[in-house]
C-alpha angles and dihedrals in degrees: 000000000000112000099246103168089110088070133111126218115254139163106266119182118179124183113201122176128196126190127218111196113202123203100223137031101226082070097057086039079055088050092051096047095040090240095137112120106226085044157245101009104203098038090056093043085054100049087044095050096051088059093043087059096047095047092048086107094055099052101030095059086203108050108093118236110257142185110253110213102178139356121179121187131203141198135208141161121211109177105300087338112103093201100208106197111181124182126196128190128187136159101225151113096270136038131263106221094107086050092051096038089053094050095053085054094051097050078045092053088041096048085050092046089051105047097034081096097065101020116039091186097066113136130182122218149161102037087174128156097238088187151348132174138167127073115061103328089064091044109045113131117182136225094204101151096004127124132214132196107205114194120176107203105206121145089204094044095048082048089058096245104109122043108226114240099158094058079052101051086047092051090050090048095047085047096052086052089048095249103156104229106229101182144350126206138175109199128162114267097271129145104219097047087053100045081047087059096047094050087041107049098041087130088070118088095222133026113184134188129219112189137012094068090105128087097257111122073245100067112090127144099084078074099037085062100047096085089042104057119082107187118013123225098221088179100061091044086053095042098053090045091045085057102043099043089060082066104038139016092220093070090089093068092063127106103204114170137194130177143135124271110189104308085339131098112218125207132180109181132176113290100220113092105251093040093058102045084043090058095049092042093057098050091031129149097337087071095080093072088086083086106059087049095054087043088048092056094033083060090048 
C-alpha cells in the first residue's frame, strides 16, 4: 500500500455513473412497476451498492480502509439505458473515486444479476469517475513567481559540526511547490542576527526559519520575532503543532511561529529533520494562499 501517512484530512467527495443498457422495453416497464420476479430492483441495487462501497478495501488489496461518511445512490431511465450516479464523501487522508467507481459497478452487476431472468441482452457500460475534489489536487496553490529565504539558525551547524538536513528538506518542499529559493543561510541561534534577516530581506515572499523554536536557553527566535511581526497567523501555528503532534507526543513542545511581516510571510519551524519536513508537509502548499489574500486586499 502507499505510504499515505503524510497526508492531511481533508473533505473528499467523488461522483462515478454506470450505465446498464437493456434490450427490450417490457423489462424497464417491469423495473417501473416493480414486476420483476427476484424483486425490487432499485432498492436492492441500492442496498447492494452501499455495501459495495464500504467493502472496496477488502477486495482491491491496495485501496486503504477508510471511514465512509456519506453515499448516496441515484436512479434514471433514459429510453433502454438504467443511468446509475453514486456519490461518496469522506473526511480522510486519501480520495474516494475508487470507492465510488467500485460501487456503480456493483448496482450495475446486481441490476444484471436481477433482470438476466426475464432479458438476456442486457449489457453494462461506462463505469467512468464523472468527478472527484477535495486532498491535494483542491488545494494546490502554486508558487509559481514567488521567492523564499531559508535561514537555519544552529549554533553547531554554523560552527561546521553538524551537516543541515532540515534547511535542505525545507528547500526540496518550497521547490516542488515552485517556490524559487533566493538565499540560504546557516547562522548561530542568536536573536540580533535573526531579527537583522528578517528587516533586511523584506523584498522575499517568504522568509522561513529552521532552529531556535524549542525550550533550550538557546532557542530564540521565537523571541527574536516577536517585535517583527506585525499580524500573526494562529491557524498555521496550529496547524503545524496539530500535525505533528498525530506522529509524536513532543510537538507540543514546539514553538513554531508564522506571521506577516510587511508583503512577507514569516515562518520559524522546528530545526530537527523531521521536524522540519513535518511542518512543511502539514501548511503546504495551501499556505500559499496567504498571498492571494494580501494581493486581494492589496487590489481593493
Amino acid at each position: 500500500m502507499v505510504d499515505i501517512t503524510h497526508k492531511s484530512n481533508t473533505l473528499r467527495i467523488a461522483t462515478a455513473q454506470a450505465i446498464v443498457t437493456v434490450s427490450r422495453q417490457e423489462t424497464i416497464d417491469a423495473i417501473i412497476n416493480k414486476t420483476v420476479p427476484k424483486g425490487d430492483v432499485f432498492a436492492s441495487s441500492k442496498a447492494t451498492g452501499l455495501l459495495g462501497v464500504k467493502k472496496t478495501a477488502d477486495l482491491l488489496p491496495d485501496c486503504h480502509p477508510m471511514p465512509i461518511e456519506y453515499c448516496g445512490i441515484d436512479f434514471a431511465i433514459s429510453g433502454l439505458e438504467i443511468i446509475v450516479k453514486i456519490e461518496v464523501k469522506t473526511i480522510y487522508k486519501t480520495g474516494v473515486e475508487v470507492e465510488a467507481m467500485h460501487g456503480a459497478s456493483i448496482v450495475a452487476l446486481n441490476i444484471y444479476d436481477m433482470l438476466k431472468p426475464i432479458d438476456k441482452g442486457i449489457e453494462i457500460n461506462n463505469i467512468k469517475l464523472l468527478s472527484k475534489r477535495g486532498g491535494k489536487s483542491s488545494f494546490k496553490d502554486i508558487g509559481d513567481s514567488l521567492t523564499a529565504f531559508v535561514v537555519v539558525c544552529s549554533d553547531s551547524i554554523s560552527a561546521g559540526k553538524k551537516e543541515d538536513k532540515a534547511g535542505k528538506a525545507i528547500i526540496a518542499k518550497l521547490e516542488s511547490c515552485g517556490v524559487k529559493i533566493e538565499n540560504y543561510q546557516i547562522i548561530p541561534d542568536e536573536k540580533e542576527e535573526i531579527k537583522s534577516i528578517v528587516e533586511q530581506n523584506t523584498e522575499a515572499d517568504l522568509i522561513i526559519f529552521t532552529g531556535g523554536t524549542g525550550l533550550s536557553k538557546r532557542d530564540n527566535t521565537p523571541e527574536a520575532l516577536e517585535g517583527l511581526i506585525e499580524r500573526k497567523i494562529p491557524g498555521v501555528e496550529e496547524a503545524i503543532r496539530n500535525y505533528g503532534q498525530n506522529r509524536t507526543p513532543y510537538s507540543m513542545l514546539s514553538r513554531s511561529v508564522a506571521g506577516i511581516v510587511g508583503k512577507t510571510l514569516v515562518l520559524a519551524l522546528p530545526g530537527s529533520t523531521n521536524g522540519a519536513k513535518e511542518s512543511m508537509d502539514a501548511i503546504f502548499p495551501a499556505v500559499l494562499h496567504v498571498f492571494k489574500v494580501l494581493k486581494g486586499h492589496q487590489h481593493n
